[in-house]
C-alpha positions as CSV (number, residue, x, y, z in Angstrom):
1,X,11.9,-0.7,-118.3
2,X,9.6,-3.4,-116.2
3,X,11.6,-5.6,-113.6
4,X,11.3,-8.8,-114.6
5,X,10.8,-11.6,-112.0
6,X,13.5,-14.2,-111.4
7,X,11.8,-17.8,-110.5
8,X,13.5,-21.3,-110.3
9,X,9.9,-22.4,-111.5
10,X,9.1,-23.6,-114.8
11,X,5.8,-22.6,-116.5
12,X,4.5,-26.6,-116.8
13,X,1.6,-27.5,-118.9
14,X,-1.1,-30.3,-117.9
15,X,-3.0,-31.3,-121.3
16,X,-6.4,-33.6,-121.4
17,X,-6.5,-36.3,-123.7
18,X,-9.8,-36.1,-125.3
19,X,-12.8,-38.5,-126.2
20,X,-11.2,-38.5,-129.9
21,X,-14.6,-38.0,-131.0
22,X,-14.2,-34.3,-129.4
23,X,-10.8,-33.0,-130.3
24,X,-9.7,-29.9,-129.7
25,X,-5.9,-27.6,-129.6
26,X,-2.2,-26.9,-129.3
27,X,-0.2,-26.3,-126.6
28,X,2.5,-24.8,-125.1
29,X,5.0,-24.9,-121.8
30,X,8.9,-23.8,-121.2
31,X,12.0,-25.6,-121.2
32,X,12.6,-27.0,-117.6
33,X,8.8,-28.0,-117.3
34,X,6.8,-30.7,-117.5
35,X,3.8,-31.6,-120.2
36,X,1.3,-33.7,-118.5
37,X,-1.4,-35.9,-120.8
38,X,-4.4,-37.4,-119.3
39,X,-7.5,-39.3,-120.9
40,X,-11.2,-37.5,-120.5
41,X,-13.0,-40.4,-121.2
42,X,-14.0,-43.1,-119.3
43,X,-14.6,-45.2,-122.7
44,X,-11.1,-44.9,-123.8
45,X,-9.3,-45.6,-120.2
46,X,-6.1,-46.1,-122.1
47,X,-4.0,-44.6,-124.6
48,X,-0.3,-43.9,-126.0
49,X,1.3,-41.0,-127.0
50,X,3.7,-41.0,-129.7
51,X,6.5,-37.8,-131.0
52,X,6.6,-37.8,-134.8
53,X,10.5,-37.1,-135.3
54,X,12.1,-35.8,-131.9
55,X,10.8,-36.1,-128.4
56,X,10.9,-32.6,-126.1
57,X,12.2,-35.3,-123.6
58,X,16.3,-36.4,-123.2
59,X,16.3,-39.9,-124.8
60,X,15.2,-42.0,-127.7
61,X,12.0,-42.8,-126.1
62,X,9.1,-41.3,-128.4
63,X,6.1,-43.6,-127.3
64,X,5.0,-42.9,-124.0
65,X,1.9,-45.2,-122.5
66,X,-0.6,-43.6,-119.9
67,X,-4.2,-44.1,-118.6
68,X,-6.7,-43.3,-116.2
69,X,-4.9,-43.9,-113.3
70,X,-1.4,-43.3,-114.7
71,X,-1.2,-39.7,-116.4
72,X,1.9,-39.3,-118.9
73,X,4.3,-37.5,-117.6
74,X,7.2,-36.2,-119.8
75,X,10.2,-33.6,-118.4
76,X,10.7,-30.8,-121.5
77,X,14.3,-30.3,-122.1
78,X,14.4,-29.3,-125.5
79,X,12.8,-26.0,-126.9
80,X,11.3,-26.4,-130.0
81,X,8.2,-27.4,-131.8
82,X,6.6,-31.1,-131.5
83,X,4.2,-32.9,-133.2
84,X,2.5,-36.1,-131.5
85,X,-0.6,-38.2,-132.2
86,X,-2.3,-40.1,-129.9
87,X,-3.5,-43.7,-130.2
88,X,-6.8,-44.4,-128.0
89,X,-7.7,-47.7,-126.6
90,X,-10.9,-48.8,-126.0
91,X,-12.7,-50.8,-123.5
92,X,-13.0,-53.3,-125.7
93,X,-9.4,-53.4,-126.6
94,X,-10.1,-51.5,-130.2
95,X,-7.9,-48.5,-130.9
96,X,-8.6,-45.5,-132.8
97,X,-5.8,-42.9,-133.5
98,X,-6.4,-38.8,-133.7
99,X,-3.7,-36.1,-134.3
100,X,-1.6,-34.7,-135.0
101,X,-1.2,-32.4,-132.7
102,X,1.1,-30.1,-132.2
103,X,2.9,-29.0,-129.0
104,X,5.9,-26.0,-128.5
105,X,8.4,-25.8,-125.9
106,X,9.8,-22.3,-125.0
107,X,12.7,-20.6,-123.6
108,X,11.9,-20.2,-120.2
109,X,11.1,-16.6,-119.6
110,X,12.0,-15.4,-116.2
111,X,13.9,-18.4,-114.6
112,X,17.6,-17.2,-113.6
């Protein structure tokens, strides 16, 4: 049987909003983590991310604003599976939407 490393570390996930033009994936991280969301455009410096249904986060927020300079950062404390679209705002102050996306939270595997 393999011995399986004990860690207080969470496996966390970091995930690139795109030019929603270019749109790409899923993704995954454990309970315990956190999911980061960033924008990869410099034509869309701003955008907002929001759960359809639950949140992986403790609370009622499902809408979570972020930008350039200000990545979204959300704690994972629910294992499960999570779908979340992404509204994109322009220089300009136009929006455009993509998703949805989907995102899983896992057991973490490991942690004691």
């Amino acid at each position: 049987m393999p011995n399986t490393p004990k860690s207080d570390r969470h496996f966390c996930a970091v995930i690139t909003v795109p030019d929603p033009d270019n749109m790409p994936v899923s993704s995954y991280a454990e309970k315990g983590g956190t999911l980061q969301l960033r924008t990869d455009t410099h034509q869309y410096p701003n955008f907002v991310i929001e759960f359809q249904g639950h949140s992986p986060s403790v609370g009622a927020q499902k809408q979570f604003p972020g930008s350039e300079e200000k990545p979204v950062v959300i704690r994972l404390d629910t294992v499960g599976e999570y779908k979340y679209t992404v509204q994109h705002i322009h220089k300009d102050g136009t929006c455009k939407d993509s998703g949805p996306f989907m995102f899983y939270v896992y057991p973490c595997k490991g942690c004691r």
